[in-house]
C-alpha positions as CSV (number, residue, x, y, z in Angstrom):
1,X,-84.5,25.1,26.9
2,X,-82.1,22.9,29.4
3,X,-78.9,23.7,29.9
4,X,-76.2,21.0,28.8
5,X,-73.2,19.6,31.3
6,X,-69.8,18.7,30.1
7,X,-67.9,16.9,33.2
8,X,-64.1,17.6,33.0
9,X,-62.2,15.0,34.5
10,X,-58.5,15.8,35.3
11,X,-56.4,12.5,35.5
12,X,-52.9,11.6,36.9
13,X,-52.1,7.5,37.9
14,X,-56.1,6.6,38.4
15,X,-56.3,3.4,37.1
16,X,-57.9,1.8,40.0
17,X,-60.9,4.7,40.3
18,X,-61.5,4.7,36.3
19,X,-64.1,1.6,36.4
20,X,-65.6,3.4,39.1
21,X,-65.8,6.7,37.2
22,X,-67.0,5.8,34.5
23,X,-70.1,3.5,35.9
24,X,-71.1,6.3,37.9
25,X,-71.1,8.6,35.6
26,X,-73.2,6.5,32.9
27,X,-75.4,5.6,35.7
28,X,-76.9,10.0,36.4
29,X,-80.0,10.3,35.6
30,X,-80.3,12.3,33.5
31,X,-76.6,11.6,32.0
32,X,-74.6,14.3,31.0
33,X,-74.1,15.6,27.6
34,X,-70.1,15.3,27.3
35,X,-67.6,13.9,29.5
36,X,-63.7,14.6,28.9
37,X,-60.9,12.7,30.7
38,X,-57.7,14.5,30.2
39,X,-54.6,13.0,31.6
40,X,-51.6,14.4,32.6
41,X,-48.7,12.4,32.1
42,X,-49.8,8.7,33.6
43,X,-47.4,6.3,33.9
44,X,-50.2,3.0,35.3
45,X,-52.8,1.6,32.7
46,X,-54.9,4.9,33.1
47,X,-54.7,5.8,29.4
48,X,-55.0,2.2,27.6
49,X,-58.3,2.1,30.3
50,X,-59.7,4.8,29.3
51,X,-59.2,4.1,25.2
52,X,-60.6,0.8,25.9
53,X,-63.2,2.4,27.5
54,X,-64.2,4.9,24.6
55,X,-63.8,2.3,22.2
56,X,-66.0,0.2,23.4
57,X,-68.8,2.6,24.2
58,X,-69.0,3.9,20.6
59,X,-70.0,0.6,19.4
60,X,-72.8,0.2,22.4
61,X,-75.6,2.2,22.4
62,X,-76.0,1.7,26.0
63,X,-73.6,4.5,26.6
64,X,-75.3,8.3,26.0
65,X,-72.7,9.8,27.1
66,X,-70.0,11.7,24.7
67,X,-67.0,10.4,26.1
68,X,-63.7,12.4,25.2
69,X,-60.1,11.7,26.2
70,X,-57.1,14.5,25.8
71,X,-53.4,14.7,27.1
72,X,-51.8,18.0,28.3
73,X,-49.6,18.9,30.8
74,X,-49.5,17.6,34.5
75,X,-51.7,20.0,36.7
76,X,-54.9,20.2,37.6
77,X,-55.6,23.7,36.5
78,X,-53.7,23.2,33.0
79,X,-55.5,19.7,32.8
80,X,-59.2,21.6,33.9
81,X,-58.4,24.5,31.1
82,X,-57.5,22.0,28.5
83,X,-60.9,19.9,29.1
84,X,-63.0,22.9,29.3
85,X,-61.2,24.3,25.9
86,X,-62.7,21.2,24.3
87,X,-66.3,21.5,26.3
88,X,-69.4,21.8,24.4
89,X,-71.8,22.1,27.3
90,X,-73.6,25.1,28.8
91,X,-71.9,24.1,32.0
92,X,-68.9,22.6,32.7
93,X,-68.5,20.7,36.1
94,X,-65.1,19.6,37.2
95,X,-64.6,16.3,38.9
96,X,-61.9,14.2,40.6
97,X,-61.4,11.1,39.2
98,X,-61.6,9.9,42.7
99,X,-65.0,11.3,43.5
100,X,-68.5,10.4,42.9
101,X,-71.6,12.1,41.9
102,X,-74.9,11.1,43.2
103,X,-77.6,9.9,41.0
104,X,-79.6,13.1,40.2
105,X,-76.2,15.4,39.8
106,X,-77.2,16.9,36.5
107,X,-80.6,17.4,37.2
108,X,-79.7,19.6,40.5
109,X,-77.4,21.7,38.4
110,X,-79.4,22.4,35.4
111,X,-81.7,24.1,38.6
112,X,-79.4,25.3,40.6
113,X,-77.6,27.5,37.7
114,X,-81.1,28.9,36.6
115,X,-80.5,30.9,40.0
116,X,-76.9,31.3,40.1
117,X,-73.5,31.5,38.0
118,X,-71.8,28.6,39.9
119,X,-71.8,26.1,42.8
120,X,-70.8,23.2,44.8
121,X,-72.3,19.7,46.1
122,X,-71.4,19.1,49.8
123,X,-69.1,16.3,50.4
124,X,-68.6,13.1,52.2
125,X,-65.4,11.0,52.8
126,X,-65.6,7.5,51.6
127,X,-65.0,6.1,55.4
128,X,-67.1,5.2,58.2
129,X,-64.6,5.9,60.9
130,X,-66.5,9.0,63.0
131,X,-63.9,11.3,62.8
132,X,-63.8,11.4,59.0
133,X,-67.7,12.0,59.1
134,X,-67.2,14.7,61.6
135,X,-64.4,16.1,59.0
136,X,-66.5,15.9,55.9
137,X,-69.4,18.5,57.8
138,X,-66.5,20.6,58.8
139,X,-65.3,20.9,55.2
140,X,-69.3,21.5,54.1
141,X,-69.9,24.4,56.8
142,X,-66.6,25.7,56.4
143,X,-67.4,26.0,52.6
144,X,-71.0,27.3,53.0
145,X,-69.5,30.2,55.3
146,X,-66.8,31.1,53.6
147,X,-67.7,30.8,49.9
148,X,-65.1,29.0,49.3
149,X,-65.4,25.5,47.7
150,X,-62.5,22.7,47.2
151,X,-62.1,20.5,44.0
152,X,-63.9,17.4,45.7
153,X,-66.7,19.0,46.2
154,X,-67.2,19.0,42.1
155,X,-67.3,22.9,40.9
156,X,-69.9,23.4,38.3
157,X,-70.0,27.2,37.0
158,X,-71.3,28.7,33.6
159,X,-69.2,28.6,30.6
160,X,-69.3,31.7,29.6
161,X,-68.5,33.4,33.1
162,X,-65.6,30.6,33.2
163,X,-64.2,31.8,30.0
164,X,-64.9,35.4,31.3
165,X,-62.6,35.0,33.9
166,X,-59.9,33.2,32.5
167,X,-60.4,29.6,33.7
168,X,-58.2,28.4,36.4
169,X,-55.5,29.9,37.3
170,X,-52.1,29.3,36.3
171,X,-50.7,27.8,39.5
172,X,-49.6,24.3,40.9
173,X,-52.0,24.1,44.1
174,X,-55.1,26.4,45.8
175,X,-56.1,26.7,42.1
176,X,-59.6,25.8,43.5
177,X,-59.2,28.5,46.7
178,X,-58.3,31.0,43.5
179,X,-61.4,29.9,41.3
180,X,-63.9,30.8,43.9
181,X,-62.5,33.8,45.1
182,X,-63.2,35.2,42.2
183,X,-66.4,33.7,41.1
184,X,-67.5,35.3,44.5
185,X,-66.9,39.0,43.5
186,X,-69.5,37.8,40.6
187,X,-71.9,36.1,42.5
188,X,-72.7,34.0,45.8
189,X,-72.6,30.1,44.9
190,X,-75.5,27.9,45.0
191,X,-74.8,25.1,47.7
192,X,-76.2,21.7,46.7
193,X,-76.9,19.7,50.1
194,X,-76.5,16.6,47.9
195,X,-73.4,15.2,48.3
196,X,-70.6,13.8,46.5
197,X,-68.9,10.8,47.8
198,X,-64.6,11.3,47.5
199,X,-61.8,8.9,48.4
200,X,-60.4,9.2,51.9
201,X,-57.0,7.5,50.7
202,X,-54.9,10.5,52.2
203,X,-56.6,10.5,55.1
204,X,-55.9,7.3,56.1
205,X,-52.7,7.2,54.6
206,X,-51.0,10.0,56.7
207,X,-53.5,10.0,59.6
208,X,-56.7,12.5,60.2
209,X,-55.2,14.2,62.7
210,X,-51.6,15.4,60.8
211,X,-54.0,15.7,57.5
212,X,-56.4,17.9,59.1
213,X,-53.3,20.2,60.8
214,X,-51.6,20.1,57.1
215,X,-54.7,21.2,55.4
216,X,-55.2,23.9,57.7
217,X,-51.6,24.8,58.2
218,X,-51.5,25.3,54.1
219,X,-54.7,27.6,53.6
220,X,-53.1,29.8,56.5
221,X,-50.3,30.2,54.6
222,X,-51.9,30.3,51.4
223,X,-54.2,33.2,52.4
224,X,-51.2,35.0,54.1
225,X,-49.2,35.2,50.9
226,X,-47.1,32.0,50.7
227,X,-47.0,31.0,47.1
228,X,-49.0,27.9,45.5
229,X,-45.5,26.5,44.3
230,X,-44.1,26.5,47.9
231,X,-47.3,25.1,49.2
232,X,-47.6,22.5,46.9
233,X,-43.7,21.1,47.3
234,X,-44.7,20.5,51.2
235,X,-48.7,18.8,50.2
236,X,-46.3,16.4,48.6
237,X,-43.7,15.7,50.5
């Protein structure tokens, strides 16, 4: 029997990635089972988009996708524990609202978990400027090495060994750094080569060079004890 995939979507001010979201996901061959948007706290259209969205896709029988939208509390990990309380799937893969699945997503991880407890797609930034491509291998052979995976690179893992281990963690940042660590003492991840495509906004924003010191900078800490809340206030500043 297949295995069935519920995406959990957290979402905070996405307004302008939501018609991109939801095309992509409609368009997987095959589609997923469930998807569930949960937002925390937006303040833009990202709610009255999303409604409109579901509305319309329960009268169109284009859509075969069960498409789910919940409100919690601001957080990633809150917002991922929420979705996955609601998830119906075998699996559950988390996704940034921000980041785009190939074509054949569901099919590689209906395989890939026949062999494994959890995984990971490799990533690409959404830019053609060099150094960003150069960054985007970086984060895939730092991931493959380490075992560790980050949120953009779409986490998919088992229900029942999510629920085993608690879900997410309880903390503001890292809560993806956290996941993995213990999903490794379980077992090694299966490392799809396909990859996801994820916006490079912050990139550009601040500059690749300060983003990739800060990124750096903040695992350092993070894996020498500094705590999630103390990392997370300087991510934002």
């Amino acid at each position: 029997m297949t295995s069935t995939v519920s995406i959990i979507i957290p979402v905070l001010n996405e307004a302008d990635n939501l018609p991109h979201l939801f095309a992509n996901i409609d368009s997987l061959n095959p589609t997923p089972q469930q998807a569930i948007l949960v937002d925390g706290g937006s303040n833009d259209d990202s709610i009255g988009i999303i409604q409109s969205f579901i509305k319309e896709s329960t009268l169109d029988n284009y859509h075969k996708v069960d498409w789910q939208m919940i409100e919690s509390r601001a957080g990633r990990a809150q917002q991922m524990n929420a979705g996955a309380a609601l998830a119906t799937g075998d699996i559950l893969l988390f996704l940034h609202a921000d980041t785009q699945l190939p074509i054949q997503a569901i099919a590689e991880v209906t395989t890939a978990i026949k062999h494994s407890e959890w995984g990971r797609f490799d990533v690409q930034l959404n830019s053609r400027q060099p150094m960003l491509w150069l960054v985007s291998r970086m984060i895939n052979w730092r991931s493959r090495l380490s075992g560790i995976a980050t949120g953009d690179q779409a986490l998919f893992i088992k229900r029942k060994l999510f629920e085993q281990i608690g879900g997410y963690p309880k903390q503001s940042l890292m809560e993806d750094v956290e996941l993995c660590k213990q999903l490794k003492g379980v077992a090694k991840p299966a490392c799809l080569k396909s990859k996801v495509i994820t916006s490079a906004r912050r990139w550009q924003q601040y500059g690749t060079w300060r983003t990739i010191v800060l990124m750096w900078h903040l695992r350092f800490d993070y894996w020498r004890g500094v705590s999630a809340d103390n990392i997370k206030a300087r991510y934002y500043k």
